[in-house]
TORDRENTI-128724 format. One record per residue (C-alpha): x, z, y. Coordinates in steps of 0.1 Angstrom, whole numbers, padded with zeros to 4 digits, always signed. Last residue first. Layout:
<recs>
XZY;...
</recs>
This chain:
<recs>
-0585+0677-0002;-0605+0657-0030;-0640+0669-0027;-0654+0662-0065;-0686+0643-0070;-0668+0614-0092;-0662+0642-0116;-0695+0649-0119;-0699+0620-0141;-0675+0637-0169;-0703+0665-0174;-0724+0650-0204;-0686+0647-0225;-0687+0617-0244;-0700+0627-0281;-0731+0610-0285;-0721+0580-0259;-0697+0568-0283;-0719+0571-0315;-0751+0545-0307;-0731+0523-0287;-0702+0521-0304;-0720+0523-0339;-0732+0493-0330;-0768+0485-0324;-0794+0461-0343;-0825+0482-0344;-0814+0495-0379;-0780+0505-0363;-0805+0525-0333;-0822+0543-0363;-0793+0553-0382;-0781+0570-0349;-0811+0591-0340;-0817+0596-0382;-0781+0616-0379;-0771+0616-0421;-0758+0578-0416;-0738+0588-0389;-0716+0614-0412;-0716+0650-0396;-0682+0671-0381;-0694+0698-0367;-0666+0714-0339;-0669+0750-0331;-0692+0777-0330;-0700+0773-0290;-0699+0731-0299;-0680+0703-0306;-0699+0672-0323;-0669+0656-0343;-0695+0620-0357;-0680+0611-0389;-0686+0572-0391;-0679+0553-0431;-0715+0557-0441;-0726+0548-0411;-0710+0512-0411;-0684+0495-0394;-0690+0459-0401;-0699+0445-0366;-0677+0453-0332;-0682+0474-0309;-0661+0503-0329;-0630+0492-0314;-0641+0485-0279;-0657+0521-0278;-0624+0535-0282;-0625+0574-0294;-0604+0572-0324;-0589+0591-0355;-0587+0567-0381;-0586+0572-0418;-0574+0543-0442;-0576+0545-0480;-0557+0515-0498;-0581+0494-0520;-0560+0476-0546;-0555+0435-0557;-0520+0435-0538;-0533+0439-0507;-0571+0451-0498;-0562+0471-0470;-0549+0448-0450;-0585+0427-0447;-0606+0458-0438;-0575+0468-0412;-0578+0437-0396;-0618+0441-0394;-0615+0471-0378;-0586+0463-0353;-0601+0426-0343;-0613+0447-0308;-0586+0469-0302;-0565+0429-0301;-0588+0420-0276;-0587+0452-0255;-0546+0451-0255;-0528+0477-0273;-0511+0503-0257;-0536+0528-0276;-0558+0516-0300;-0542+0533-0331;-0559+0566-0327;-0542+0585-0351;-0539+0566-0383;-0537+0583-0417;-0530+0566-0444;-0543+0572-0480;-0521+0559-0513;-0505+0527-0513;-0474+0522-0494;-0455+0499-0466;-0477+0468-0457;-0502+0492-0438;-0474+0514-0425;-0456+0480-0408;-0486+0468-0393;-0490+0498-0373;-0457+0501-0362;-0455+0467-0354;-0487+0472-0333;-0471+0504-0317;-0437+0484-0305;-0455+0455-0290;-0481+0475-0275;-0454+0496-0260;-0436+0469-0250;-0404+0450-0264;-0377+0456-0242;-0353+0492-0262;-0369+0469-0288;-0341+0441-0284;-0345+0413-0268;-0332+0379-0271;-0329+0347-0246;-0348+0320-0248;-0325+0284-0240;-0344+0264-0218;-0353+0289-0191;-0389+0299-0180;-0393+0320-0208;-0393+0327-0245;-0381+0358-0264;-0365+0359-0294;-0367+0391-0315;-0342+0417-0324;-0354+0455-0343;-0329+0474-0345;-0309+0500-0367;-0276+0521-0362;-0250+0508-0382;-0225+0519-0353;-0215+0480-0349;-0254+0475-0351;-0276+0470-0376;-0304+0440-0377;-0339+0439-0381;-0358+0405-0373;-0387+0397-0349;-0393+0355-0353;-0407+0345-0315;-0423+0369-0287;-0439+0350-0261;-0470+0345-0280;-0479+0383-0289;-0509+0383-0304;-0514+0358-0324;-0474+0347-0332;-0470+0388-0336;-0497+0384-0364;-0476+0358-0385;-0442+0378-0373;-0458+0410-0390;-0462+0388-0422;-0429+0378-0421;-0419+0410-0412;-0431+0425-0444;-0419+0402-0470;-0383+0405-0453;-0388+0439-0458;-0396+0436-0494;-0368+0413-0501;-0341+0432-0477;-0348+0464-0499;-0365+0491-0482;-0342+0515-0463;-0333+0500-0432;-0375+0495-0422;-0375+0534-0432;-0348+0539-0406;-0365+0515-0380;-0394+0537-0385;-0377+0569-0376;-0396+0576-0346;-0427+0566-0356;-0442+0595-0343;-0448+0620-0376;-0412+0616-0386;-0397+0641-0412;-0359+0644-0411;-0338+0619-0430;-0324+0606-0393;-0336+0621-0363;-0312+0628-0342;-0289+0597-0347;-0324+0576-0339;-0333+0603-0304;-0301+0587-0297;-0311+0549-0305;-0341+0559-0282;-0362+0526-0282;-0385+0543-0314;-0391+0574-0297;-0403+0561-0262;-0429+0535-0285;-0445+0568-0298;-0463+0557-0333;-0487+0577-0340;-0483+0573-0382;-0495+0595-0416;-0486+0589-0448;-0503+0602-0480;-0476+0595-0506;-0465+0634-0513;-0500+0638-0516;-0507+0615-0544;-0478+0625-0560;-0485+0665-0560;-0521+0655-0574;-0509+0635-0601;-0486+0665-0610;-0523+0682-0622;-0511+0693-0658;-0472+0700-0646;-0482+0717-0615;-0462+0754-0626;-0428+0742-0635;-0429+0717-0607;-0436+0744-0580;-0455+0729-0549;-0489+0728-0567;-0485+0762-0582;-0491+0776-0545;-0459+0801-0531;-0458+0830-0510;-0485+0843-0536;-0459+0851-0557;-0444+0874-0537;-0471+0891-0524;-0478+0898-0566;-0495+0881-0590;-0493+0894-0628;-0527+0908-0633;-0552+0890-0608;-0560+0903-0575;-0547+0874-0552;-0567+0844-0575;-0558+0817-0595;-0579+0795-0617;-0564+0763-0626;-0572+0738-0657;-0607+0741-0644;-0627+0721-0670;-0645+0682-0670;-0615+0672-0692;-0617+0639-0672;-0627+0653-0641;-0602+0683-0641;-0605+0709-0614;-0581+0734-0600;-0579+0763-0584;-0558+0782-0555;-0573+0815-0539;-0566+0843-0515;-0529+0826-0512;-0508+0848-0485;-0498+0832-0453;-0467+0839-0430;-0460+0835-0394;-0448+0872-0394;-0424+0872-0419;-0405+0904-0413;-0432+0920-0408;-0468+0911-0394;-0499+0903-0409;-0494+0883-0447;-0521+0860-0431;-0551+0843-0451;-0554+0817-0476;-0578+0797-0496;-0568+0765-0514;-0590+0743-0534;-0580+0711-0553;-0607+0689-0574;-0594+0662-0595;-0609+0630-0609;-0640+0634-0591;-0674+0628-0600;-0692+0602-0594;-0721+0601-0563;-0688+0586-0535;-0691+0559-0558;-0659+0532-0552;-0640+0560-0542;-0618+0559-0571;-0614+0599-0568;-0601+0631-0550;-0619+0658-0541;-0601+0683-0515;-0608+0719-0508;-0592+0736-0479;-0600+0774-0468;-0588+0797-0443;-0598+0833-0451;-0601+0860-0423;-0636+0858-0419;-0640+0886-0390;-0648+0862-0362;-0642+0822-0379;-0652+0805-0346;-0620+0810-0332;-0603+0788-0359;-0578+0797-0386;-0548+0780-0379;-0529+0793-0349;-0536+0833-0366;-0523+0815-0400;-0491+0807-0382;-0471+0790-0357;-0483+0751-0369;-0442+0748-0383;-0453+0788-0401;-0480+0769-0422;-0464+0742-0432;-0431+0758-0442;-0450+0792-0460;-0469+0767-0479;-0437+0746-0490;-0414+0721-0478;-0378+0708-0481;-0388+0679-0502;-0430+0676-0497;-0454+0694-0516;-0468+0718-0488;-0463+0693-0461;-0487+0666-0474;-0513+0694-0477;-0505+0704-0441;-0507+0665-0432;-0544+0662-0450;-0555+0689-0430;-0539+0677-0395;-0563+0646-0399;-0592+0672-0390;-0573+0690-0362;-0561+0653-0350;-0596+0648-0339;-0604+0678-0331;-0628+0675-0302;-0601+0677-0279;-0607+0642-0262;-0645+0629-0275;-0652+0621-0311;-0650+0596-0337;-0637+0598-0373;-0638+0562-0383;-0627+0559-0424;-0623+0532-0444;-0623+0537-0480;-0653+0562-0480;-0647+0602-0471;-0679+0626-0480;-0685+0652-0457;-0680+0692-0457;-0670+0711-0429;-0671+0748-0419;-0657+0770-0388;-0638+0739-0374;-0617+0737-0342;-0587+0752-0361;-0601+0753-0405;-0621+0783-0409;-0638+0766-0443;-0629+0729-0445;-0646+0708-0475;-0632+0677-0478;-0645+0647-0502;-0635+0610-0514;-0595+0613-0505;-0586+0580-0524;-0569+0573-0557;
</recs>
């Protein structure tokens, strides 16, 4: 299944949202535009129905309801989420399911951070019903039970588990190449939930030897492009059984010596982060900004590298990408229908698919990129007049 609609109500830099979401998704906008606001929806989701979560988790680990709902909202108190999900093969079809979730803060007491469910229901596309219509003020719900969303309690999400499972899989990766070379920041770490790819040497240790060695093989074939001087990357444990990643590395002398990541470089360390999450799993990924430390020419082939990765294995795999990098979106093949254009304003961010801005479907039809019809849309008019600054 895919994420095929999201409709955001109050949601950090957004006041109200709803676009359509295609297999390969560009969501493009200037620094603090919300970006990772609008991938951060399908994390809190993720974090609601994963082991040792829950609502009240997820929402007090982002400080709160008052951190959450945005500053455009005023006197709306309610922060709402709804979520289609689907084939995404016709964005026109309906949905297999439909999940909505409204909330607002419990205030203060002892549990300050909070949130109480306003809302919770949910839709069935093949039954065409809503199996799931919960609200605060109906007979038998109490502020203790609306602590909790049916879709985190197994007794209560047994006609909509496919929902729970879907989400559980959703991954999401910005790979911090300090994280993974600190062997300590490893021991920390371990079994607890990684956002910065700071336990991917764990999960690399915990697929069988088979599938992994599938993986780096693969990894090694793209590594032989793109990194030349970097030969056959393996994992191995340590004496402490503490993981690595090892690699031969060729220089000047006739026997290469071999590095370990604590050497490899950034760009080294994020690509094989990157490659790894788009071998490993099936449902939607989310991928913040995976340009960084990663040379121009490699940015470049990103698009059409993740096009060709995510049809493995005879299945579509959803990718959404947070970026800003006009080299990335230069290219050909990224279409409007797969752009949202973050447009931040005095009510908040808008978040509007290219192909429904007629300035920007007009330049594509003249033969421009999205690059250079989208990029300059939401750069900041002002930066220029930072070259006019007296610098004392």
């Amino acid at each position: 299944m895919n994420i095929t609609k999201v409709i955001l109500t109050n949601w950090k830099n957004f006041k109200s949202v709803n676009v359509s979401l295609t297999d390969r998704v560009f969501a493009v906008g200037a620094n603090a535009a919300g970006k990772s606001n609008f991938l951060d929806v399908f994390r809190f989701l993720r974090d609601i129905v994963k082991q040792a979560g829950g609502l009240q988790n997820a929402v007090q680990i982002r400080g709160g309801i008052s951190k959450i709902r945005s500053l455009a909202a005023r006197r709306d108190p309610v922060v709402g989420i709804e979520i289609h999900l689907g084939k995404g093969s016709d964005l026109d079809d309906e949905p297999r399911w439909k999940y909505i979730l409204k909330l607002k803060s419990t205030g203060g007491g002892i549990i300050e951070k909070g949130a109480q469910i306003v809302e919770e229901n949910v839709y069935d596309g093949i039954k065409k019903k809503w199996i799931l219509r919960r609200k605060s003020d109906d007979q038998g719900e109490d502020p203790e039970t609306l602590r909790f969303t049916h879709l985190e309690q197994p007794t209560s999400n047994q006609l909509f588990r496919e929902i729970y499972f879907f989400l559980q899989e959703t991954q999401y990766l910005h790979v911090v190449p300090q994280l993974i070379r600190d062997s300590d920041s490893y021991l920390l770490a371990a079994n607890k939930e990684d956002f910065y790819g700071r336990n991917l040497l764990e999960k690399m240790g915990k697929t069988t030897k088979k599938t992994r060695d599938s993986y780096l093989k693969r990894i090694n074939e793209v590594l032989k492009l793109a990194v030349p001087q970097l030969e056959n990357v393996n994992f191995i444990l340590d004496k402490n059984g503490v993981p690595h990643l090892e690699a031969v590395y060729k220089h000047w002398r006739p026997n290469a010596g071999k590095q370990q990541e604590d050497q490899f470089s950034d760009g080294t360390l994020r690509l094989i982060g990157f490659m790894w999450a788009l071998l490993d799993g099936q449902e939607t990924i989310l991928l913040e900004e995976p340009e960084l430390y990663l040379n121009v020419e490699i940015v470049k082939l990103l698009p059409e590298f993740i096009y060709k990765m995510q049809r493995r294995r005879g299945k579509i795999r959803q990718v959404i990408i947070s970026t800003h990098s006009y080299d990335m979106l230069n290219g050909g093949g990224i279409g409007a229908d797969e752009t949202l254009v973050l447009i931040p304003g005095a009510e908040g961010t808008e978040i509007k698919m290219a192909k429904d801005l007629q300035q920007i479907v007009n330049y594509l039809t003249a033969g421009a990129t999205i690059a250079e019809t989208v990029v300059p849309m939401v750069s900041p008019t002002t930066v220029q007049g930072m070259l006019n600054l007296k610098i004392q």
